[in-house]
C-alpha positions in Angstrom: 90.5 119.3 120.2 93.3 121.5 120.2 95.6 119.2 118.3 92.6 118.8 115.9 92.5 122.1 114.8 96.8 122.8 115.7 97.4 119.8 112.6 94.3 121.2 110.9 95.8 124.9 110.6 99.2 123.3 110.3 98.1 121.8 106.7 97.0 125.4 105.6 100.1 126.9 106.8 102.3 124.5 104.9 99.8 125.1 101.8 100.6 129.0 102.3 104.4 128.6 102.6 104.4 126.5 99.5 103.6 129.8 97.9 105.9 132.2 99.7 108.9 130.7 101.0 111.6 128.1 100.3 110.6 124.2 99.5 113.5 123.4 102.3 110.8 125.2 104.6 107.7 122.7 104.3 109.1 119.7 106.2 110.6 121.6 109.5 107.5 123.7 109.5 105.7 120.4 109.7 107.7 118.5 112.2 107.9 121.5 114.5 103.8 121.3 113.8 103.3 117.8 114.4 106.2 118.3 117.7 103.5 120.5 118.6 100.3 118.3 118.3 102.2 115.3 120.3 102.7 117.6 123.5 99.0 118.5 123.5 97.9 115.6 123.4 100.8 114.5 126.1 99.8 117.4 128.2 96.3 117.1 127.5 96.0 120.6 127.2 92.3 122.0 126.1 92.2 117.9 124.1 88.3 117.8 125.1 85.9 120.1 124.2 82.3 120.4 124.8 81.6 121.5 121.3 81.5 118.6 119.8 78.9 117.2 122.0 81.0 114.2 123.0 81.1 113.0 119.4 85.2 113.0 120.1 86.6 111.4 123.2 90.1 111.6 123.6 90.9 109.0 126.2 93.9 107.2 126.9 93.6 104.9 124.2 93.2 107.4 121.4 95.7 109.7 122.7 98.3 106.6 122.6 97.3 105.9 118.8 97.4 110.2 118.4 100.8 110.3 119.8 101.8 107.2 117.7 100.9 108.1 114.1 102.1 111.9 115.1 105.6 110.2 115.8 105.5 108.2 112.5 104.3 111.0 110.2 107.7 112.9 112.1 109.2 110.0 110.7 108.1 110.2 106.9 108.6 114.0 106.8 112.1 113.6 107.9 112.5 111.0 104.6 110.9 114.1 102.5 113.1 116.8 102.1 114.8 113.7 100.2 112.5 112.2 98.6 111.1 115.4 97.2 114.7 117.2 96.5 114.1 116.6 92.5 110.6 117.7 92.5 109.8 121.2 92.0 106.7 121.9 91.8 103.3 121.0 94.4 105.8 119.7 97.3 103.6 121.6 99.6 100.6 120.1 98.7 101.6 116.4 99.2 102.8 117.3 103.0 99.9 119.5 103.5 97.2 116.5 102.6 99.2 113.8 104.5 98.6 116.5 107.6 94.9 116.6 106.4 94.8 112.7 106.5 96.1 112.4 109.8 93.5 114.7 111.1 91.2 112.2 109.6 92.8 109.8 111.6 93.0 111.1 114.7 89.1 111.7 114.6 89.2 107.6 113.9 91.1 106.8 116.9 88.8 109.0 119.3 84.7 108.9 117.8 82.4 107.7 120.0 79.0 108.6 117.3 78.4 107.3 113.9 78.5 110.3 112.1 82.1 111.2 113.4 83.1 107.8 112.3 81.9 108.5 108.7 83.9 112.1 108.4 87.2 110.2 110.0 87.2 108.0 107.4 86.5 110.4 104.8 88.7 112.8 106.0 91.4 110.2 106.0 90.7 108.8 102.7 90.0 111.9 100.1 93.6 113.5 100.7 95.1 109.2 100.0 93.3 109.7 96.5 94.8 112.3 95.6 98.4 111.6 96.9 97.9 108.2 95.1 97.8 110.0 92.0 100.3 112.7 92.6 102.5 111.4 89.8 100.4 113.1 87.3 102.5 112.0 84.2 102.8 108.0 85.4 100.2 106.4 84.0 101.1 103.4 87.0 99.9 106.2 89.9 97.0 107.3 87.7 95.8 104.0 87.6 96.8 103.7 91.4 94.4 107.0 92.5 91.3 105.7 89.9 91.5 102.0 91.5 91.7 103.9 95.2 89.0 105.8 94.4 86.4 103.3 92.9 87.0 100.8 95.7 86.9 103.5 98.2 83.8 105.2 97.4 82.1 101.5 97.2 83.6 101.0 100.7 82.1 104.0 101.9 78.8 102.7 100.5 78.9 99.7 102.5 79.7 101.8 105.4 76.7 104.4 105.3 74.1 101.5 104.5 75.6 99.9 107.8 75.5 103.2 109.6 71.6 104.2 108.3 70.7 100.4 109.3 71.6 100.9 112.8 70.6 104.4 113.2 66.9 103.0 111.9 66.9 100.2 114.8 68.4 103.1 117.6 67.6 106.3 116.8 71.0 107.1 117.8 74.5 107.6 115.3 76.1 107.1 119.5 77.9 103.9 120.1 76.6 103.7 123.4 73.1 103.8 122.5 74.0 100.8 120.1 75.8 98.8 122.7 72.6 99.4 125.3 70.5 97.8 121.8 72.7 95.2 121.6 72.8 93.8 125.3 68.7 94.2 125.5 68.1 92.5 122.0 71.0 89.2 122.8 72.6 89.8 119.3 69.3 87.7 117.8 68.0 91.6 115.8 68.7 90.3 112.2 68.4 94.1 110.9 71.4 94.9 113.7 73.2 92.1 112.3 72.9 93.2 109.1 73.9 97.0 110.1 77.1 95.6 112.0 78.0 93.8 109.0 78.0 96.5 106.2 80.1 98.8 109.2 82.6 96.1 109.6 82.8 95.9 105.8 83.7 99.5 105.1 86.3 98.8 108.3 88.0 96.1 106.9 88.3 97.7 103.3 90.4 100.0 105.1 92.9 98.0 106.9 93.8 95.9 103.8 91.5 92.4 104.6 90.6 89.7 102.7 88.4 89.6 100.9 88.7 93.8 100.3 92.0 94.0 99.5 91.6 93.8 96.1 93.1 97.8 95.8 96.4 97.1 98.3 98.8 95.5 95.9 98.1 97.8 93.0 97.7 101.0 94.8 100.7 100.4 96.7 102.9 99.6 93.4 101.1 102.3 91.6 101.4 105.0 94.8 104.9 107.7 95.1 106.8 105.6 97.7 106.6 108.3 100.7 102.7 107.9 99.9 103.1 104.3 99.9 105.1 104.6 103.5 102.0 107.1 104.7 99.6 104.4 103.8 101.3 101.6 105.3 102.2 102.9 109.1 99.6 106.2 109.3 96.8 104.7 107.7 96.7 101.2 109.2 97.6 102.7 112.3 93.8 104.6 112.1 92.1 102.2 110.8 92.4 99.2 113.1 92.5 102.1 116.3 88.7 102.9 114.4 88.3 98.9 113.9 89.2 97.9 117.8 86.6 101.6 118.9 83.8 100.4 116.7 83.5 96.3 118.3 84.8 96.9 121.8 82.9 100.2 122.5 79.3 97.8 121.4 80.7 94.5 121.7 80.5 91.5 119.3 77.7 89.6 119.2 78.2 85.9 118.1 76.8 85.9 114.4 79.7 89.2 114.2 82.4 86.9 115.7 81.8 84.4 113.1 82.4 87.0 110.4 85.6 88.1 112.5 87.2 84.7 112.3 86.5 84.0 108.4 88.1 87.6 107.5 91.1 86.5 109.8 91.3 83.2 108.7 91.4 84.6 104.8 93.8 87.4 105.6 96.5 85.2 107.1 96.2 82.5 104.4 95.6 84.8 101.2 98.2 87.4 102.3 101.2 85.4 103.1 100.4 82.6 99.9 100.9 85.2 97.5 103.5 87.1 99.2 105.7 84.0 98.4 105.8 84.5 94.5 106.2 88.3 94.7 109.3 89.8 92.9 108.1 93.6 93.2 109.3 94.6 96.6 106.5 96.8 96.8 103.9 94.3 96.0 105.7 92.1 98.2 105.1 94.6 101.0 102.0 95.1 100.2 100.9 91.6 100.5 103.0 91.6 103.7 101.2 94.7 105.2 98.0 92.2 104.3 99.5 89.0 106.3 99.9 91.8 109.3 96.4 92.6 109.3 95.4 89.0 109.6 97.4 89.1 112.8 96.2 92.1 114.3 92.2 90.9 113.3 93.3 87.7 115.7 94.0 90.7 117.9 90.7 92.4 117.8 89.0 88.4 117.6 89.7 88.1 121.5 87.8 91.2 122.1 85.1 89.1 121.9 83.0 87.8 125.3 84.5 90.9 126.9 82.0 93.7 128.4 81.9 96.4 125.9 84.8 99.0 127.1 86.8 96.4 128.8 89.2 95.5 126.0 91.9 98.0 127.0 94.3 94.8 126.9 93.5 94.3 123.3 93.9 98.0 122.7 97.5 98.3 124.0 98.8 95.3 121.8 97.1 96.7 118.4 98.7 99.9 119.2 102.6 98.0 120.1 101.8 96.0 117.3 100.7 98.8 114.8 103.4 101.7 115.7 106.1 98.5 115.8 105.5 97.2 112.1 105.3 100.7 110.7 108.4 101.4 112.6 110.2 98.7 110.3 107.9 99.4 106.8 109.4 103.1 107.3 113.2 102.6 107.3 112.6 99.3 105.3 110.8 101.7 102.4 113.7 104.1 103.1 115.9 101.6 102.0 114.3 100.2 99.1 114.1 104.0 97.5 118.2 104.3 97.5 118.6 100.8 96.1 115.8 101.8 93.3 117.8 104.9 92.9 121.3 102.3 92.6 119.5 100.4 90.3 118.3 102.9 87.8 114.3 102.5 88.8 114.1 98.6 89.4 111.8 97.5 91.9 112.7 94.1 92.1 113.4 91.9 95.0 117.3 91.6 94.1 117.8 95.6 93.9 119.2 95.0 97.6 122.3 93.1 96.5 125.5 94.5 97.7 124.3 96.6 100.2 126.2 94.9 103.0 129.4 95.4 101.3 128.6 99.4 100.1 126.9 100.2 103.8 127.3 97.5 106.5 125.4 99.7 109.1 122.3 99.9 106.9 122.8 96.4 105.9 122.5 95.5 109.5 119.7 97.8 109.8 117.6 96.0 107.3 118.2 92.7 109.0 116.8 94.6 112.3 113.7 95.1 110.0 113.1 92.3 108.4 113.7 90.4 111.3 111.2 92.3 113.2 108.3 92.1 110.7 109.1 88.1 110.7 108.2 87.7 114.1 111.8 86.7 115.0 112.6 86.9 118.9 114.6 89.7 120.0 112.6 92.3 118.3 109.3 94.3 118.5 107.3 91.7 116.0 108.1 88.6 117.7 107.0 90.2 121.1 103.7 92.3 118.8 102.7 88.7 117.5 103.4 87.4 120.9 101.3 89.5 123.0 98.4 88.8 119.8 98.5 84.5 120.2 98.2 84.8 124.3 95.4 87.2 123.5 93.9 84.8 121.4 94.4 81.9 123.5 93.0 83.6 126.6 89.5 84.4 124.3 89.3 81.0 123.9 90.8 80.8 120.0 93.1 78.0 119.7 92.3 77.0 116.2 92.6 80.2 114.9 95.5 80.9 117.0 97.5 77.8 115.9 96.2 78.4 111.9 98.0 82.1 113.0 101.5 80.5 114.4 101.7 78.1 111.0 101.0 81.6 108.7 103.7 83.2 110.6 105.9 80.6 110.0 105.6 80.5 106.6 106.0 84.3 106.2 109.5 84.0 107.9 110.0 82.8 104.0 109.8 85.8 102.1 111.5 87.9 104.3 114.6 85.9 104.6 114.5 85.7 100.7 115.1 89.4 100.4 117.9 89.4 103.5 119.8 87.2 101.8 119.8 89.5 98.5 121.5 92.1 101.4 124.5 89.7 101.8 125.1 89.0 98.2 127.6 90.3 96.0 126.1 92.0 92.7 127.5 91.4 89.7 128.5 94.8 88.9 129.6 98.4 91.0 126.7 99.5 93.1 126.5 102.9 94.8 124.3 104.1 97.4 123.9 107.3 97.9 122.0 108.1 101.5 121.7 111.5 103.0 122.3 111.9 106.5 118.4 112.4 107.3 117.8 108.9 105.3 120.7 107.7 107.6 119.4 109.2 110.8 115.7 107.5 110.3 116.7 104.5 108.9 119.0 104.0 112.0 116.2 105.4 114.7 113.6 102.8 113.0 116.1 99.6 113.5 117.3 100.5 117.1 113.9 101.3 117.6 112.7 97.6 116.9 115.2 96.2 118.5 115.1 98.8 122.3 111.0 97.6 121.9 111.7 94.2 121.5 114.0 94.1 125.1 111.7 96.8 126.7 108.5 96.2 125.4 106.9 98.4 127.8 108.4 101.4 126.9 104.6 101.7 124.7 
């Protein structure tokens, strides 16, 4: 609770100094903020509170997601003074609703009630509209914030039909009231069906799966790139921390299971197919940040059969596997905003070329990255995807499991593509221009990768 309302003020405060003091102010102010909210919840100084009836439960698993998307958001607000050093105006207010979206997402990672699952996700999503948008004179980011909108609020719709469908059947918005329905009823109540349905529908609008991520490629084209790097690491982190909260705290029945492995199956298939024609980097990450969730909803799959509350083991590899891919996204994103810069705005594929020869330390870096989010051994993703296919084979999902190794195989494809655009020789003079914070996180995210994929229990 503390480091609920610490990030909470913290946003205001930033709001305030956006009006009274330097723009160079805003991101230290924030880190120091965010420092601040990470040894609270380390400390676990005042983090529950009996005012919120036990709507919020910070246990360990939350407080390991909490810490996590703290230290990525350090992360993305080290990249803004950059990012934001031509902007003059409303700086403040993009940092200040990225701080207001994370307190959306720590509420995600930690409800144990309906209702508090409803404001996490709203809490988390208004601020994303707006930051969408916050080009206001690109019609691309305009479209971007509309599209998030639209789909969002008919997410949400799905959700609260869900939500009012099991609170009819329990008289209860607490998860443990639903989970006590659920083992008395067998999973045969076709109106609980139904409710766990719509819920899992607003969930998986949120982390990007098929047959909802309709809004992920455009909005992430459309979005400012540090928005873009929020939405990728932060948001996916909350989501899938909310996803894994909402089935293991009531279980999953076997008609929800069923749903579970068509959304994974889709997911894997849809999002590394199209990723193979994509020439936008962006896109192309945004279809990759799709393939990723089809791995990490095999993940949350072999929750299933376990006791409701005993799928800690689950919980630990979404959270390596979620704090590990946005590790690489952020220095990866990093990157692809000083070759955009190189290249005069292009956003294609081939902007990388000649970076080896301009910056061999950030060329190597990128390799680190890339590596990592193909699953290659020796870094954090091959251990992350790892940890997800004995998961899956212990829950007793071969099939899917082996339909999961072939779909990481074939996204080894598109990443090597753009590599190999690192090692080539451009036609013409390109220079890179990185600042020493660029150079600082780009370097902490590729060691990091690499130190997790030798020690993975460092997380």
């Amino acid at each position: 609770m503390s480091a609920l309302i610490l990030i909470s003020v913290l946003g205001v405060l930033v709001l305030y100094l956006g009006l009274f003091a330097k723009k160079s102010w805003l991101a230290p102010v924030g880190i120091l903020g965010l420092l601040g909210a990470i040894a609270l919840f380390y400390t676990g100084w005042h983090i529950n509170h009996p005012l919120l009836g036990g709507m919020v439960v910070f246990d360990r698993f939350s407080i390991g997601f909490n810490i996590g998307m703290a230290i990525i958001t350090v992360l993305i607000f080290l990249f803004g003074p950059d990012y934001y050093a031509r902007k003059e105006h409303h700086v403040a207010e993009q940092y200040a609703l990225m701080l207001f979206a994370l307190v959306g997402g720590f509420i995600l990672t930690s409800y144990s009630s309906l209702l508090m699952l409803f404001l996490g996700i709203e809490i988390l999503s208004i601020p994303l509209y707006i930051l969408a948008g916050a080009k206001k004179h690109s019609l691309r980011s305009n479209e971007a914030s509309f599209k998030y909108f639209l789909l969002g609020a008919f997410s949400t719709a799905f959700l609260l039909m869900g939500i009012a469908l099991l609170y009819g059947i329990t008289g209860s918005f607490h998860l443990d009231a639903l989970a006590a329905h659920m083992t008395q009823s067998g999973g045969s109540d076709l109106m609980l069906n139904f409710g766990l349905f719509f819920v899992v529908t607003g969930l998986a609008f949120k982390v990007g799966a098929v047959p909802f991520h309709f809004w992920v490629p455009d909005v992430y084209q459309g979005s400012p790139t540090l928005v873009m790097t929020f939405m990728a690491t932060v948001v996916k982190m909350a989501g899938f921390a909310a996803f894994f909260r909402f089935i293991d705290m009531t279980g999953m029945p076997d008609a929800l299971a069923r749903i579970m492995v068509l959304l994974t199956i889709a997911t894997l298939l849809v999002g590394n197919v199209i990723a193979l024609k994509q020439t936008n980097f962006k896109r192309l990450m945004a279809y990759s940040s799709v393939s990723h969730s089809g791995f990490l909803l095999l993940a949350l799959l072999s929750d299933h059969g376990l006791e409701a509350g005993h799928g800690m083991a689950v919980g630990h590899t979404l959270l390596y596997y979620t704090f590990t891919y946005s590790l690489a996204t952020i220095g990866l994103l990093i990157l692809f905003t000083i070759a955009k810069r190189a290249n005069n705005g292009a956003e294609h594929n081939n902007i990388f070329q000649g970076l080896f020869a301009a910056k061999p330390w950030l060329a190597l870096c990128a390799l680190a990255m890339f590596l990592s989010l193909a699953g290659i051994p020796l870094t954090a993703g091959f251990v992350a995807k790892y940890q997800v296919f004995l998961l899956a084979i212990g829950a007793g999902w071969l099939k899917v499991m082996l339909f999961g190794v072939l779909m990481a195989l074939l996204g080894i494809y598109y990443y090597i593509m753009v590599v190999r655009e690192v090692f080539v020789r451009p036609a013409h003079t390109v220079t890179f221009v990185v600042s020493p914070l660029n150079w600082l996180v780009i370097s902490l995210c590729a060691v990091g990768v690499l130190v997790l994929g030798v020690w993975p229990a460092l997380i």
